[in-house]
Structure formats: C-alpha cells, structure tokens
C-alpha positions as CSV (number, residue, x, y, z in Angstrom):
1,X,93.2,-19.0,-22.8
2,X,90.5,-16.7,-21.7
3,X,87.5,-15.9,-23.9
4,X,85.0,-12.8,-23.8
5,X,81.4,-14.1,-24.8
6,X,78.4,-12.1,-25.9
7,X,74.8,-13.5,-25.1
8,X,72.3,-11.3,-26.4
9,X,68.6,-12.8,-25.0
10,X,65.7,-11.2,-26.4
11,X,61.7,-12.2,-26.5
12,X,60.7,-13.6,-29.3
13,X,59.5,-11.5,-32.1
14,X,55.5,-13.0,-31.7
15,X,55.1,-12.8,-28.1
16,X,54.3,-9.6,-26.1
17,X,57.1,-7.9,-24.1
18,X,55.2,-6.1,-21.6
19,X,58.3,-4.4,-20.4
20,X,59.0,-3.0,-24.0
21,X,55.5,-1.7,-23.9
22,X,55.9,-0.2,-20.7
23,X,58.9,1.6,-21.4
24,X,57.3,2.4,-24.7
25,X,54.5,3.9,-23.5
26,X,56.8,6.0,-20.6
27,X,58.7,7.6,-23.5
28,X,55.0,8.5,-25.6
29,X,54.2,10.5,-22.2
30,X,57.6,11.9,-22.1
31,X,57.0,13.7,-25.4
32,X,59.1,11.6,-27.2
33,X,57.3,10.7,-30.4
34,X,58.1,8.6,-33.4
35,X,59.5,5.7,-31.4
36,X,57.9,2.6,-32.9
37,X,58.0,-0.8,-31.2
38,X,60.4,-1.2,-27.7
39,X,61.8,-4.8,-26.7
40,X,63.9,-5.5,-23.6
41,X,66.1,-8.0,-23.6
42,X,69.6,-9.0,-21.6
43,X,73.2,-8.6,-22.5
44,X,75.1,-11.1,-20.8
45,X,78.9,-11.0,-21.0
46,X,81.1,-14.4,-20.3
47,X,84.4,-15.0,-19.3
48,X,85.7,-18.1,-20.2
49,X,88.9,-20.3,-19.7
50,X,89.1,-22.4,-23.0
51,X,91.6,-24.4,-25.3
52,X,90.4,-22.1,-28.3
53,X,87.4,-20.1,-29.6
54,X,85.0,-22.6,-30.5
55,X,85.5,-24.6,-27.3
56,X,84.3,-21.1,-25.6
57,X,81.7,-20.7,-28.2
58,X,80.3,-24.1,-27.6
59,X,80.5,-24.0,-23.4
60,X,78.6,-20.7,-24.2
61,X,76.1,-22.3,-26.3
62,X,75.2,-24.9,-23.9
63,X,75.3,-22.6,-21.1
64,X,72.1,-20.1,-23.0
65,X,70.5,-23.1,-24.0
66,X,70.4,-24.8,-20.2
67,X,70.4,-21.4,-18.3
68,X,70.8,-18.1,-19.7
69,X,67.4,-18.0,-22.1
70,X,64.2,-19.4,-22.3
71,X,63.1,-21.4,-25.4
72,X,59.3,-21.4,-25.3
73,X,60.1,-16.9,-25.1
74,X,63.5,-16.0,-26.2
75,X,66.3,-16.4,-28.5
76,X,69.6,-15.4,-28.2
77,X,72.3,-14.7,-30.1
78,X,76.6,-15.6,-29.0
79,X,79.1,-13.4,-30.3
C-alpha cells in the first residue's frame, strides 16, 4: 500500500536561523511591521510503499534521523 509522509525539519528553537533573520529583516524594510521571530525550515513529503501505516511511519522515521535532518540543529516532526 502506498503511504503519504510529512517531514517537517525545523532549527532548533536555541540556535540562530540566519535565514529566518534575513527574511525577517526583508519584510521590517518592506514596511511590514509587527512580524516577531521568522524560522525556515523544510517540508518534505514521502511516498511510501508499505505493509501498513506504522511500517511507513517507522521507514520515515529512520529515513529523517539518517538523512533528512540534522540532530546537533534540527528537529523534525512525521505526520
């Protein structure tokens, strides 16, 4: 059966994102006030041929944890 995976990668919350600051700051010269903190992150969507949902969910899983995100910066989230 074929599965549709969500990965959502995004920095961790204590460590600068200089591209979330950038894009902050282009929308602050853009006139676009009130816009607090920016963070850029990834959406990454997976096909998957599986026996059932939590055989997806777990080829998923190892696939962000050996690939798709970066421990030491990001988390990620499967849905």
């Amino acid at each position: 059966m074929n599965y549709t995976i969500q990965v959502k990668v995004m920095p961790l919350k204590d460590l600068l994102d200089p591209q979330g600051k950038a894009v902050r700051n282009g929308l602050d010269n853009l006139g676009l006030k009130g816009i607090g903190d920016v963070r850029i992150g990834k959406n990454i969507t997976l096909q998957i041929e599986a026996d059932s949902e939590e055989a997806a969910r777990a080829i998923a899983e190892e696939a962000s944890k050996k690939l798709l995100a970066n421990p030491v910066m990001e988390y990620y989230e499967i849905s």
